[in-house]
C-alpha positions as CSV (number, residue, x, y, z in Angstrom):
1,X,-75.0,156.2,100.5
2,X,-74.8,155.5,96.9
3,X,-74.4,158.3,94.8
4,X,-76.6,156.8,92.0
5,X,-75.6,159.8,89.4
6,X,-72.1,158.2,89.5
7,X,-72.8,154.6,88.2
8,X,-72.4,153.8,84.8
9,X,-74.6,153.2,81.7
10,X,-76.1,151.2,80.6
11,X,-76.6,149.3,84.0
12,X,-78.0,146.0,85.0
13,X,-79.9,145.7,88.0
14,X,-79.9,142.3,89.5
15,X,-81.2,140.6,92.5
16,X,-79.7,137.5,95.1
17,X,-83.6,135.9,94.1
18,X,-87.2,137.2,93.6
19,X,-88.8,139.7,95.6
20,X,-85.8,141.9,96.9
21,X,-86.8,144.9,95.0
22,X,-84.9,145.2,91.9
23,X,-87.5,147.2,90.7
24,X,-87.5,149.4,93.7
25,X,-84.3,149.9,93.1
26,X,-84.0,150.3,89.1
27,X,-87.5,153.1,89.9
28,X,-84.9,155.2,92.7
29,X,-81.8,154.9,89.8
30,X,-84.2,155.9,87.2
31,X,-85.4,158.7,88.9
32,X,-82.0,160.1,89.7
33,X,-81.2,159.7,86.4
34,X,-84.1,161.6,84.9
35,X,-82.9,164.2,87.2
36,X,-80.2,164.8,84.6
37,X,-81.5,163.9,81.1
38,X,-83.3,160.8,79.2
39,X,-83.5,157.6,80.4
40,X,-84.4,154.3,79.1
41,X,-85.5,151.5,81.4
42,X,-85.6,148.0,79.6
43,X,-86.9,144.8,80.9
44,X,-86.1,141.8,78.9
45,X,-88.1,139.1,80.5
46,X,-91.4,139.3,82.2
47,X,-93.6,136.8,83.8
48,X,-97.0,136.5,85.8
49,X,-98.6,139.4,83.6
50,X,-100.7,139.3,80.6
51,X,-99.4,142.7,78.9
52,X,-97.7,145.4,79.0
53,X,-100.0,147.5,80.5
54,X,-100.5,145.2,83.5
55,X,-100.1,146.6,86.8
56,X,-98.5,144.0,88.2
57,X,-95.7,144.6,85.1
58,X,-92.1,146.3,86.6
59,X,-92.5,148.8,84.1
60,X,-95.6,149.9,85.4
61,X,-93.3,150.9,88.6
62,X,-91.2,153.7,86.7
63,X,-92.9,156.5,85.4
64,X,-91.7,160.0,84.9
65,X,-90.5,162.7,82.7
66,X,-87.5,162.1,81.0
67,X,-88.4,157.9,81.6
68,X,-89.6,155.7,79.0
69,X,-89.6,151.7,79.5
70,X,-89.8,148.8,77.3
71,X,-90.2,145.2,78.2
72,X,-88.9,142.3,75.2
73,X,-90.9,139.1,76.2
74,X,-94.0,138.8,78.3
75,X,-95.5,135.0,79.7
76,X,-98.7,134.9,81.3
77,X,-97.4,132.5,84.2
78,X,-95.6,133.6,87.6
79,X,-92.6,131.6,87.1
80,X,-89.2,131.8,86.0
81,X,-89.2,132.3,82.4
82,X,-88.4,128.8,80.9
83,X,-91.0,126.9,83.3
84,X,-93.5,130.0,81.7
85,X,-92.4,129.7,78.1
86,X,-93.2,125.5,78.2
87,X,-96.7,126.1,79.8
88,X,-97.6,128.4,76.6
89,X,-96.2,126.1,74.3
90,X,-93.1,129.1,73.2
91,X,-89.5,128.5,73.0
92,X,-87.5,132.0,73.7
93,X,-85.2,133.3,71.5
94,X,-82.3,134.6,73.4
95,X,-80.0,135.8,70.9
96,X,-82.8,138.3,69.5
97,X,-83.8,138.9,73.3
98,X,-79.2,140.1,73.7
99,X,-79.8,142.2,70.3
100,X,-82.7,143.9,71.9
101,X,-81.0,144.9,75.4
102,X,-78.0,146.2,73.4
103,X,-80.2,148.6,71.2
104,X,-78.7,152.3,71.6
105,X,-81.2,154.6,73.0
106,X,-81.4,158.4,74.1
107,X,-79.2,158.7,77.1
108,X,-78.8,156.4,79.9
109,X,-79.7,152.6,80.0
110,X,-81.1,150.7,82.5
111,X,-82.2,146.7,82.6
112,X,-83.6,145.0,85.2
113,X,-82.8,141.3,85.4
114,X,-85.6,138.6,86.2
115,X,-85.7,136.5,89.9
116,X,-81.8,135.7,90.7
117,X,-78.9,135.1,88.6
118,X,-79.4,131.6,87.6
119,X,-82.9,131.3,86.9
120,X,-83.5,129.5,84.1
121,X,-84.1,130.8,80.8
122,X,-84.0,127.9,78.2
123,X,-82.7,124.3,78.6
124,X,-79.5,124.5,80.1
125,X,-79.2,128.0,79.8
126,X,-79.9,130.8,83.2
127,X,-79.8,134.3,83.2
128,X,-76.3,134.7,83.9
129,X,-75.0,132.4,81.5
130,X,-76.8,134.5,78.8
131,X,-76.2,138.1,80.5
132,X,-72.5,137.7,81.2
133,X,-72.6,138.0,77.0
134,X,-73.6,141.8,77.1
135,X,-70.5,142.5,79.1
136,X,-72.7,145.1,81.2
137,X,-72.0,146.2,84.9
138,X,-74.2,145.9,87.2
139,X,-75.6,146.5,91.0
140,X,-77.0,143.3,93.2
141,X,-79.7,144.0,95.4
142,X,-80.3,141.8,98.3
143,X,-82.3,141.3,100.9
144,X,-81.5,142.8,104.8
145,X,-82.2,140.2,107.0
146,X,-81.7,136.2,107.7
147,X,-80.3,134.3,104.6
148,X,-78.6,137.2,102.7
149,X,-75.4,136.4,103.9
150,X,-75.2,133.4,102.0
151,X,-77.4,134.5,99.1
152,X,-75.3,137.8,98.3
153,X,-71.9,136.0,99.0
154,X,-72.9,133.0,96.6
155,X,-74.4,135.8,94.0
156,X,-71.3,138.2,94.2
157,X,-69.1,135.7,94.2
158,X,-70.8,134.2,90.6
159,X,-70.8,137.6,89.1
160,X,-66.8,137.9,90.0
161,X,-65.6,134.7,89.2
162,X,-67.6,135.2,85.9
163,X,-65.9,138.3,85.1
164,X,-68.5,141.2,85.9
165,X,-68.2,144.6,87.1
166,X,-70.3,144.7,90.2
167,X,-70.3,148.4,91.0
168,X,-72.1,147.9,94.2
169,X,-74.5,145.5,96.7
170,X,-77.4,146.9,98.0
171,X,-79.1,145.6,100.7
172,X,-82.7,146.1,101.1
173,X,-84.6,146.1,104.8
174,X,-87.6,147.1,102.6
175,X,-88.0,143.8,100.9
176,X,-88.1,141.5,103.8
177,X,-89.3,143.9,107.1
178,X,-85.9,144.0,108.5
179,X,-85.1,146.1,111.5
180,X,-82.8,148.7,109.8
181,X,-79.8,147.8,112.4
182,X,-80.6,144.4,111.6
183,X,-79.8,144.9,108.3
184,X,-76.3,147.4,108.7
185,X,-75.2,144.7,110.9
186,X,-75.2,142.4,108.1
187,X,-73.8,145.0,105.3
188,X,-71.2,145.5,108.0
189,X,-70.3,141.8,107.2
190,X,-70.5,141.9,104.1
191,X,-68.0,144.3,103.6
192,X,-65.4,142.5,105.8
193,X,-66.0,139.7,102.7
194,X,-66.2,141.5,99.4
195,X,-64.4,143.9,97.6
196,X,-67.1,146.3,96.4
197,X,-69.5,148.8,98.5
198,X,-72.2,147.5,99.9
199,X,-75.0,150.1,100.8
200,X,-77.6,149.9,102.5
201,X,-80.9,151.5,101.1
202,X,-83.1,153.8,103.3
C-alpha cells in the first residue's frame, strides 16, 4: 500500500469524476499526516452546501488534532461550479481563488479538487486548465469497478500530457461497491498501462 507519510506537500487530491471519494481519501492522508505535525486541508471550490458549517461540506469530513480546514468559495447548488455560480447570479474569480491555495501555512498542505478534472469553472475555463498553474503534484482517485479503465486512463493521461507530477492512482472499491478482487483485477491493468503506482485502498 501507499505509504501516505512519503508523498509530498502541498498535495492535490483529485478524482476521474464525482463521487469516488476524494475526500475519503484527502480525511485518510490527513490523518497520517497529523500523525506527524500540523496540517492544513484546503478546499477551493464547494457546491450543494449553504456554509461552512454544512454537513454535507468536505471539510466537515476531516477533523482532528493537528487538522485545520478552510474552504475559498461556497455555491448553494449541487453542480459543477460554473453551472452554480450563473444560478446565483456570481462570476468566480479564479486568480484570487490560485492566490488563496498557494497561501503558506503551518506544515503540510492538502487541497482537494472539485468533481473531475475538467469540470468547468468559468467560460472556457475547467479545473485543470486553471490547476495545472499551481504546478502542484497530485494523487487521482478512481473508482474500482466498470468504467474506470477508461476514466483513469483518460484522467492520467491529461495530467501527463499536461505536465503534472501524479505520484500515484488510487482506486477505490469503496466508492462504487466493488468486490475487492474486482477491483485489483482492474489496478492490475492499470499498471500494465501507466507509469506510476496505482494502489488500491482497503
Amino acid at each position: 500500500m501507499l505509504d501516505m507519510n512519503q508523498l509530498p506537500s502541498p498535495l492535490w487530491i483529485l478524482g476521474t469524476g464525482t463521487g469516488v471519494g476524494k475526500t475519503h481519501v484527502s480525511s485518510r492522508i490527513a490523518g497520517v499526516w497529523a500523525a506527524a505535525g500540523p496540517v492544513t486541508y484546503r478546499k477551493p471550490f464547494q457546491t450543494g452546501v449553504t456554509g461552512p458549517d454544512d454537513p454535507d461540506a468536505d471539510a466537515a469530513g476531516l477533523a482532528g488534532p493537528n487538522l485545520s480546514t478552510e474552504t475559498h468559495l461556497l455555491l448553494r447548488a449541487p453542480l459543477s461550479p460554473l453551472a452554480a455560480a450563473r444560478q446565483e447570479g456570481r462570476t468566480l474569480d479564479l486568480e484570487a481563488a490560485a492566490v488563496w491555495c498557494a497561501r503558506p501555512a503551518e506544515g503540510r498542505i492538502l487541497l482537494e479538487g472539485v468533481g473531475g478534472l475538467m469540470v468547468p469553472l468559468a467560460p472556457k475555463v475547467h479545473f485543470l486548465a486553471w490547476a495545472t498553474e499551481l504546478k502542484l503534484p497530485c494523487v487521482l482517485v478512481a473508482a474500482g469497478g466498470l468504467g474506470t479503465l477508461n476514466h483513469t486512463l483518460l484522467s492520467a493521461e491529461a495530467l501527463m500530457l499536461r505536465g503534472w507530477r501524479l505520484e500515484a492512482i488510487l482506486v477505490n472499491p469503496g466508492a462504487d461497491g466493488t468486490r475487492p478482487e474486482v477491483a485489483e483485477a482492474n489496478a492490475a491493468l492499470l499498471r500494465e498501462f501507466l507509469p506510476v503506482p496505482v494502489h488500491v485502498l482497503d
